[in-house]
NUFITOR-181786 format. One record per residue (C-alpha): residue number from 1; chain; x, y, z. Coordinates in pm, 1 decimal, always signed. Each point is the difference from the previous one (the first is absolute). Layout:
<sites>
{resi = NUM&chain = A&x = X&y = Y&z = Z} $
...
</sites>
This chain:
<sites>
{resi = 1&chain = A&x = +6896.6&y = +5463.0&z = +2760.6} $
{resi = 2&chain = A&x = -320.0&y = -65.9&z = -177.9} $
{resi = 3&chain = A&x = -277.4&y = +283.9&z = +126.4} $
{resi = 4&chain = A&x = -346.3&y = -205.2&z = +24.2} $
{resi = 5&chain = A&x = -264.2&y = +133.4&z = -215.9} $
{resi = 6&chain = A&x = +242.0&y = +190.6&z = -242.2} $
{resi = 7&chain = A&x = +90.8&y = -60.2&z = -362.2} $
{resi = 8&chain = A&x = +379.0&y = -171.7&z = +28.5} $
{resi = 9&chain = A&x = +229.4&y = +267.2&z = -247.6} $
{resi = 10&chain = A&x = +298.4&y = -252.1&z = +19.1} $
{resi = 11&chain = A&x = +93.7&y = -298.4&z = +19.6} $
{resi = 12&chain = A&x = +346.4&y = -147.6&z = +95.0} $
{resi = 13&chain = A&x = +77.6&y = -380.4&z = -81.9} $
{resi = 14&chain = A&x = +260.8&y = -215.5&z = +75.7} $
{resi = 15&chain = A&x = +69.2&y = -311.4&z = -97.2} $
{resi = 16&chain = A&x = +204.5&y = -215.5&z = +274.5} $
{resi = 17&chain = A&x = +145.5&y = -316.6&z = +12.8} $
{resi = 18&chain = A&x = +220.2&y = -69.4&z = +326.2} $
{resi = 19&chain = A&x = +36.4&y = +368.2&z = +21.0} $
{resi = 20&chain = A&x = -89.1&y = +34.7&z = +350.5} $
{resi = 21&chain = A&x = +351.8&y = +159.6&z = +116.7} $
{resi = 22&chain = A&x = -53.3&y = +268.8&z = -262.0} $
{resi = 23&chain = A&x = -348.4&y = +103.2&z = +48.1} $
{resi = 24&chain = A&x = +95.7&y = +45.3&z = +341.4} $
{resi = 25&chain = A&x = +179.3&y = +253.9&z = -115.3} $
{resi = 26&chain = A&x = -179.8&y = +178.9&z = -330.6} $
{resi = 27&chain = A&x = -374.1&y = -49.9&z = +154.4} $
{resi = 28&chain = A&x = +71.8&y = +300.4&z = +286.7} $
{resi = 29&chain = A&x = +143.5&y = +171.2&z = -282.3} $
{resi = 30&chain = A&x = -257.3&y = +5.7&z = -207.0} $
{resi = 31&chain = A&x = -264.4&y = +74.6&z = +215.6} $
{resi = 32&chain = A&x = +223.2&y = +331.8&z = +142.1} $
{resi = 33&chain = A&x = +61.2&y = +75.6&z = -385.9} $
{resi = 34&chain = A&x = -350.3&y = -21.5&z = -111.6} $
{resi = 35&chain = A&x = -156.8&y = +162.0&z = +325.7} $
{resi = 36&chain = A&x = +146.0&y = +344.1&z = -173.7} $
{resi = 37&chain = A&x = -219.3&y = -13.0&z = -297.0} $
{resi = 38&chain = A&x = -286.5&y = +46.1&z = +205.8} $
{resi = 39&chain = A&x = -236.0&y = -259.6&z = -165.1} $
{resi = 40&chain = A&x = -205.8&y = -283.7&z = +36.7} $
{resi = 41&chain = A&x = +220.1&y = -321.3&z = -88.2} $
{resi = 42&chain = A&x = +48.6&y = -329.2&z = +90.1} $
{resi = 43&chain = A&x = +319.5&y = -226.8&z = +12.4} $
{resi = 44&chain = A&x = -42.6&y = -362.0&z = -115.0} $
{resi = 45&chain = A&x = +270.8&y = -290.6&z = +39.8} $
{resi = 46&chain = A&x = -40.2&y = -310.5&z = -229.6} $
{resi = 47&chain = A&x = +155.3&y = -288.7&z = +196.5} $
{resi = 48&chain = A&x = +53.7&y = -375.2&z = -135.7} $
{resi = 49&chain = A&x = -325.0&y = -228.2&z = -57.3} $
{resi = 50&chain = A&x = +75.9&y = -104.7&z = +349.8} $
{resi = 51&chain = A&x = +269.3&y = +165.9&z = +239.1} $
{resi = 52&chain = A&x = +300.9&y = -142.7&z = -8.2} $
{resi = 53&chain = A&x = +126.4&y = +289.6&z = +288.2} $
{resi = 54&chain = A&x = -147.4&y = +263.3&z = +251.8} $
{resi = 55&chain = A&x = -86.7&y = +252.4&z = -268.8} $
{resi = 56&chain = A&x = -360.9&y = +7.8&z = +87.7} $
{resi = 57&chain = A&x = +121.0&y = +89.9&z = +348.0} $
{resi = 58&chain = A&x = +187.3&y = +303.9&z = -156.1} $
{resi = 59&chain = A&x = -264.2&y = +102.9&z = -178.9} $
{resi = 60&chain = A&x = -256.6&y = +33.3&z = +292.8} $
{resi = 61&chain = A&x = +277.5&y = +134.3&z = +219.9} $
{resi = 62&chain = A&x = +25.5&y = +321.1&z = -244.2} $
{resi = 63&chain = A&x = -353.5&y = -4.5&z = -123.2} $
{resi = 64&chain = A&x = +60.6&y = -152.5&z = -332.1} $
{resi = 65&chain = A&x = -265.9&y = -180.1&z = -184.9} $
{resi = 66&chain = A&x = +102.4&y = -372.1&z = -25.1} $
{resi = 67&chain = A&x = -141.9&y = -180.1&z = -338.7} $
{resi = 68&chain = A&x = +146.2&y = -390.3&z = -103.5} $
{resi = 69&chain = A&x = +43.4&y = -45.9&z = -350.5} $
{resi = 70&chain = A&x = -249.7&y = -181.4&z = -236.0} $
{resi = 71&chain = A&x = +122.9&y = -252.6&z = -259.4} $
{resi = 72&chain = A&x = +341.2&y = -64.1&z = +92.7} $
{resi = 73&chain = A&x = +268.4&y = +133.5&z = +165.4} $
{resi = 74&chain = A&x = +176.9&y = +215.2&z = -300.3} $
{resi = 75&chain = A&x = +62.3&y = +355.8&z = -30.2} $
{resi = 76&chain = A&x = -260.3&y = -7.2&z = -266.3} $
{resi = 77&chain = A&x = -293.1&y = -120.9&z = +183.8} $
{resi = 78&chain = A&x = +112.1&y = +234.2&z = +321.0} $
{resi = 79&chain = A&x = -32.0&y = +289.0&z = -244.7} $
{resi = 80&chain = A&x = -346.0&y = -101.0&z = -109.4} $
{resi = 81&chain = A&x = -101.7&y = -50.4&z = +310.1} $
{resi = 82&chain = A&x = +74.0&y = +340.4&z = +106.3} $
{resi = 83&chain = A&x = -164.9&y = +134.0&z = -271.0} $
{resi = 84&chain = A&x = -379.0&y = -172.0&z = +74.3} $
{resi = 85&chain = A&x = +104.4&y = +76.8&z = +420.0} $
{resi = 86&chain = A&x = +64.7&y = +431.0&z = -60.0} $
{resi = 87&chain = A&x = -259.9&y = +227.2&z = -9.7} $
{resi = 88&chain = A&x = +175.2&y = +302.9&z = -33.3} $
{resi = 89&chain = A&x = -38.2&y = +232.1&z = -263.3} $
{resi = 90&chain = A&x = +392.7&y = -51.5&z = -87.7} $
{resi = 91&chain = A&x = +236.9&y = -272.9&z = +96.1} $
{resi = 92&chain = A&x = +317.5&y = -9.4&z = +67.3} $
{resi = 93&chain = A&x = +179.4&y = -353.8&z = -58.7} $
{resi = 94&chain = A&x = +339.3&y = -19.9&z = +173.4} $
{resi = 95&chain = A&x = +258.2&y = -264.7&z = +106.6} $
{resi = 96&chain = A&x = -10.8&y = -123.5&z = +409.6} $
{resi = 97&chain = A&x = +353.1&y = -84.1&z = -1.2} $
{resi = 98&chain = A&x = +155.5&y = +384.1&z = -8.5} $
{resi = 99&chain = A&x = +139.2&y = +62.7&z = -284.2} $
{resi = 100&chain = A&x = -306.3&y = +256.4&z = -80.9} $
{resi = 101&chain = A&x = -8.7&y = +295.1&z = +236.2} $
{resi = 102&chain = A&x = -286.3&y = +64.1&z = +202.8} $
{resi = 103&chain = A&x = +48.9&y = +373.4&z = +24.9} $
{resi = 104&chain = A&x = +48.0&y = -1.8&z = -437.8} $
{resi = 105&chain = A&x = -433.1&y = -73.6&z = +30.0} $
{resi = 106&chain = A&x = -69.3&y = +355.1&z = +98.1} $
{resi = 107&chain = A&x = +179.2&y = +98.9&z = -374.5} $
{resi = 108&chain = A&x = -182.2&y = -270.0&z = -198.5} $
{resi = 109&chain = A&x = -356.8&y = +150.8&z = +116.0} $
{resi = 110&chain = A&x = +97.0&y = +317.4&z = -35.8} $
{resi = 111&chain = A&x = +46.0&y = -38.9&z = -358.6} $
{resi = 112&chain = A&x = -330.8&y = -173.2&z = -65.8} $
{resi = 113&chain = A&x = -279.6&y = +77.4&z = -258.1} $
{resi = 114&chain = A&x = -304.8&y = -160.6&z = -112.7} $
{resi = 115&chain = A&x = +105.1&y = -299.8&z = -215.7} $
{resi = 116&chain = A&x = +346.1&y = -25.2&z = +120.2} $
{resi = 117&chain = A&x = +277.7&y = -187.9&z = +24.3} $
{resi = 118&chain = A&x = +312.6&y = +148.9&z = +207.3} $
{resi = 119&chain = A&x = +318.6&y = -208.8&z = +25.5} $
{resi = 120&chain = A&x = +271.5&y = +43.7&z = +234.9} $
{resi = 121&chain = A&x = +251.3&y = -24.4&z = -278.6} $
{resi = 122&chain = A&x = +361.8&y = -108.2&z = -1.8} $
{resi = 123&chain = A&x = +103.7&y = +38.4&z = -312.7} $
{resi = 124&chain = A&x = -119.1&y = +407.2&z = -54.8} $
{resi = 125&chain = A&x = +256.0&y = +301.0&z = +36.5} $
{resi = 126&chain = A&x = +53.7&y = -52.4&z = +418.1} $
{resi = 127&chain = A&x = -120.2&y = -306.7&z = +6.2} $
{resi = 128&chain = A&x = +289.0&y = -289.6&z = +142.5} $
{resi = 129&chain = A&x = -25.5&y = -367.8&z = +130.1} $
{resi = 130&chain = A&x = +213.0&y = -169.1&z = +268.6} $
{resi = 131&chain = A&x = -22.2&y = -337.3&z = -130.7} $
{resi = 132&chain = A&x = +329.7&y = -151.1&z = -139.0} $
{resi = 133&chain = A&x = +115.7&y = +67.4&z = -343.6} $
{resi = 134&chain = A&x = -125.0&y = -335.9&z = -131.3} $
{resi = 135&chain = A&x = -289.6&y = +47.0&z = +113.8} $
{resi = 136&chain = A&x = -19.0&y = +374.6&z = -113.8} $
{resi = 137&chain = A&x = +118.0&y = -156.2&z = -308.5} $
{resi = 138&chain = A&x = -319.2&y = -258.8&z = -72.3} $
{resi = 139&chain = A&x = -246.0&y = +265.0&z = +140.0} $
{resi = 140&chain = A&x = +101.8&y = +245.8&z = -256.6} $
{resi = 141&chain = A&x = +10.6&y = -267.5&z = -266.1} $
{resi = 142&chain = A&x = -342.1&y = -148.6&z = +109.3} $
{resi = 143&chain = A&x = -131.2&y = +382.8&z = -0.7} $
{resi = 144&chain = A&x = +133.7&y = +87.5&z = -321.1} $
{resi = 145&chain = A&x = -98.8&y = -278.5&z = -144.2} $
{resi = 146&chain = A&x = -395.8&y = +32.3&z = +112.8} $
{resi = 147&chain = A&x = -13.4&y = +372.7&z = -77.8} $
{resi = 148&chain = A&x = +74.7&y = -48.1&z = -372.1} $
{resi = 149&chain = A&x = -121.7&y = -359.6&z = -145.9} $
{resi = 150&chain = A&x = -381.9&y = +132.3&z = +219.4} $
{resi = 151&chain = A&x = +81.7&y = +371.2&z = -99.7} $
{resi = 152&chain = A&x = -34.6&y = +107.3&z = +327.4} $
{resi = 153&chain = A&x = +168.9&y = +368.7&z = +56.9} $
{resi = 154&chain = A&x = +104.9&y = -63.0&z = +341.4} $
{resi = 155&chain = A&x = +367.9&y = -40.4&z = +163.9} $
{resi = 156&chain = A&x = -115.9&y = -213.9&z = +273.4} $
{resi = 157&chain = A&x = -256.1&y = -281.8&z = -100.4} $
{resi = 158&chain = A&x = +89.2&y = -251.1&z = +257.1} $
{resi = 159&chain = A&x = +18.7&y = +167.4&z = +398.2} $
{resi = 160&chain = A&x = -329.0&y = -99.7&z = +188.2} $
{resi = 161&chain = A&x = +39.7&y = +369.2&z = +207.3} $
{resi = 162&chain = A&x = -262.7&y = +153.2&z = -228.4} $
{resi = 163&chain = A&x = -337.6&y = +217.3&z = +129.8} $
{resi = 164&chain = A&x = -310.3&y = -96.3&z = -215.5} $
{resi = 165&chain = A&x = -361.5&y = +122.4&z = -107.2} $
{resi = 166&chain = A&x = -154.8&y = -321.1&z = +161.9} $
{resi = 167&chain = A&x = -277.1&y = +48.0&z = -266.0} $
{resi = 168&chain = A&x = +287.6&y = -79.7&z = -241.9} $
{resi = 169&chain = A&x = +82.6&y = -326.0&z = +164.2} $
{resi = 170&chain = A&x = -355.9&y = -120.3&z = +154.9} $
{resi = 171&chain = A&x = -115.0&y = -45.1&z = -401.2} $
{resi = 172&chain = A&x = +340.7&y = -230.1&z = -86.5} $
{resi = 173&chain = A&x = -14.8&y = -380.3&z = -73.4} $
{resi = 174&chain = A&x = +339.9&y = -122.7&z = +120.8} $
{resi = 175&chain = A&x = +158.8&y = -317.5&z = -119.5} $
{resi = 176&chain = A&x = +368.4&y = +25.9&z = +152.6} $
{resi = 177&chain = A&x = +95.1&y = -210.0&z = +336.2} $
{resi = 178&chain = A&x = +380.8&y = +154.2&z = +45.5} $
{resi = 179&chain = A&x = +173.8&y = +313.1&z = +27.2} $
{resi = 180&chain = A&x = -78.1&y = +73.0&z = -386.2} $
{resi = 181&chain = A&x = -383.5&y = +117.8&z = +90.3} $
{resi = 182&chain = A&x = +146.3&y = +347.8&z = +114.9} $
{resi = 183&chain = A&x = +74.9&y = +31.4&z = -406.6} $
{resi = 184&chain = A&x = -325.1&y = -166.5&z = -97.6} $
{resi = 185&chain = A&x = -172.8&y = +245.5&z = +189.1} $
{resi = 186&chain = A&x = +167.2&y = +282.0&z = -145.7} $
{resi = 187&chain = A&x = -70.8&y = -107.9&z = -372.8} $
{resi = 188&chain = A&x = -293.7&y = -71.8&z = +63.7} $
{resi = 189&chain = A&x = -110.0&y = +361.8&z = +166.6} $
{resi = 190&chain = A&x = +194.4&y = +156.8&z = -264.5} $
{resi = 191&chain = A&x = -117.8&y = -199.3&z = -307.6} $
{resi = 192&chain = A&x = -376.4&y = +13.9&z = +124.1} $
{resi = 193&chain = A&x = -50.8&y = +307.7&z = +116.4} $
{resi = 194&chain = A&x = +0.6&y = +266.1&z = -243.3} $
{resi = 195&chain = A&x = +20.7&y = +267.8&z = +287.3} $
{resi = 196&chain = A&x = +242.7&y = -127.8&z = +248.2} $
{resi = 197&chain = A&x = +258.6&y = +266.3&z = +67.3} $
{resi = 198&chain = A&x = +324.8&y = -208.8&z = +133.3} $
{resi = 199&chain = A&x = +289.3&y = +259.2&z = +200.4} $
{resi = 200&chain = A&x = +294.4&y = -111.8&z = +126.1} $
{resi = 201&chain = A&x = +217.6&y = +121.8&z = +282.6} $
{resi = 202&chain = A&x = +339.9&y = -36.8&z = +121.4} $
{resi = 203&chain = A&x = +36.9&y = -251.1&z = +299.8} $
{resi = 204&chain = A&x = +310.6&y = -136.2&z = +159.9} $
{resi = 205&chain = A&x = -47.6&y = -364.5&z = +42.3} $
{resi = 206&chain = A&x = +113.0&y = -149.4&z = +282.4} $
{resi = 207&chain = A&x = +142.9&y = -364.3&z = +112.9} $
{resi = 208&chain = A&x = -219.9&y = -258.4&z = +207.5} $
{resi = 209&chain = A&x = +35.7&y = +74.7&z = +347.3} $
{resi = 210&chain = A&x = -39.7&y = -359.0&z = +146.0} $
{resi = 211&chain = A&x = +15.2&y = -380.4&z = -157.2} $
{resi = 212&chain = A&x = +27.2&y = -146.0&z = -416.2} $
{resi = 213&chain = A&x = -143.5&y = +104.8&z = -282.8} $
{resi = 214&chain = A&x = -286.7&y = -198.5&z = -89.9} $
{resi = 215&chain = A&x = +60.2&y = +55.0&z = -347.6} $
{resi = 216&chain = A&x = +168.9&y = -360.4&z = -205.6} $
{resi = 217&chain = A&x = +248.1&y = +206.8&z = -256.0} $
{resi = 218&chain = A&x = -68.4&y = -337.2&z = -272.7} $
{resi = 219&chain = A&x = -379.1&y = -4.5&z = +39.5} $
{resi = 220&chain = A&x = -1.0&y = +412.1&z = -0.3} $
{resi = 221&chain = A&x = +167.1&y = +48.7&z = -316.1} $
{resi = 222&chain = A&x = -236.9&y = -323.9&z = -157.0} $
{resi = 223&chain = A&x = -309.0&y = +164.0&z = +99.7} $
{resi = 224&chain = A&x = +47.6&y = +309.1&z = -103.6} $
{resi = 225&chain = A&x = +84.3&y = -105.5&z = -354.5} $
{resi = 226&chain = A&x = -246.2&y = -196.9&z = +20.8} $
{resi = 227&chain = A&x = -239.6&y = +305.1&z = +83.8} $
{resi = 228&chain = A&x = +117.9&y = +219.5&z = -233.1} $
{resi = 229&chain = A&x = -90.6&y = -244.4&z = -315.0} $
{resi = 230&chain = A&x = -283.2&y = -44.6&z = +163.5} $
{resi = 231&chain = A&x = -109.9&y = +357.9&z = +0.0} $
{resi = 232&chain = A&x = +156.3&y = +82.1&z = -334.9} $
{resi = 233&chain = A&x = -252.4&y = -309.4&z = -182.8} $
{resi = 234&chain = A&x = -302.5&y = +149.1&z = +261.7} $
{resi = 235&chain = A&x = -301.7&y = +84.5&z = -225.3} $
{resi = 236&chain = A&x = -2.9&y = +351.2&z = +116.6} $
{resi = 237&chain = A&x = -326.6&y = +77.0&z = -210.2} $
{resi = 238&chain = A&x = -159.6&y = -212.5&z = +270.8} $
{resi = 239&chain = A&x = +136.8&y = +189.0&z = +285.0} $
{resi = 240&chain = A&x = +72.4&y = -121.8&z = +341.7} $
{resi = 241&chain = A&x = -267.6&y = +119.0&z = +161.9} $
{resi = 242&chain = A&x = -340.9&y = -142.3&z = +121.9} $
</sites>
């Protein structure tokens, strides 16, 4: 939990949408994980623009900071709305519906630096993914794909699981509504910042615990095609930050 009067060190945020079954689950987790490090950090749930279940309940019952989503409901705006909510000096952004491990948080930090970006990484030597092989199949494409049209030297553009310098993401002007901001966000840290150190780490990912994918398989690919020509015609002289 949140100490009162101290600087926040890190910041955990989750986007949800009808996730309530699985933060019931992950949100003890968590806490027990993080209560190791010995720091001051706070946990921070962003629900739908308006509930549409009992995840606020959840979220007070285990101490959770409950935040609704400005803009929309996407994935997009629930990420920028976690990023204007934390105050911590690093966040952590992780999926609510289990398929990120609560107890993986404690190695993200502990590979933080100044002007870092650590990624639990799938595709490294000990990385692996649960998902099915078609999906394996169009993550590995989509990742492939990102890394070398934006010449981006990383294995694993697209999982959200990542620990950030929040000063890194607090300066960004984000455009993308969908699942294809996680990748915006990395180009842009990488292409605008000069001294951002990016380190990947193997992680195991996991299947969702409880209910369907929120993700539309048409409408995923479309985007982030659509993204990635967006980003490769960017005027990076301008920079994406304010």
């Amino acid at each position: 939990m949140v100490k009162i009067n101290k600087i926040v060190e890190l910041s955990i945020v989750l986007p949800a949408y009808l996730e309530q079954d699985n933060l019931e689950i992950i949100l003890p987790r968590i806490f027990n994980t993080v209560e190791i490090l010995g720091i001051n950090y706070e946990v921070i749930v962003i629900d739908t623009e308006t509930p549409l279940d009992f995840t606020k309940d959840t979220c007070e019952k285990y101490g959770a900071v409950y935040i609704n989503r400005d803009g929309n409901n996407s994935f997009g705006s629930a990420l920028k709305t976690g990023i204007v909510t934390a105050q911590g000096k690093f966040i952590i952004f992780m999926d609510s519906d289990g398929s990120h491990s609560p107890e993986f948080i404690n190695n993200l930090y502990k590979n933080k630096c100044d002007n870092c970006v650590v990624i639990a990484s799938r595709y490294i030597k000990g990385g692996f993914t649960d998902n099915n092989i078609l999906l394996v199949w169009m993550s590995k494409i989509l990742n492939i794909v990102y890394s070398r049209v934006l010449s981006l030297k990383i294995k694993d553009v697209s999982n959200n699981f990542k620990l950030y310098d929040a000063k890194l993401l607090k300066c960004l002007e984000l455009k993308c509504d969908n699942f294809d901001i996680v990748e915006e966000i990395l180009f842009k840290i990488v292409k605008h910042n000069i001294n951002a150190i990016i380190i990947e780490i193997p992680y195991t990912f996991k299947k969702r615990m409880f209910g369907k994918t929120k993700r539309n398989i048409i409408l995923f690919m479309f985007t982030f095609i659509v993204t990635l020509i967006k980003l490769v015609l960017s005027d990076t002289s301008k920079g994406s930050n304010k």
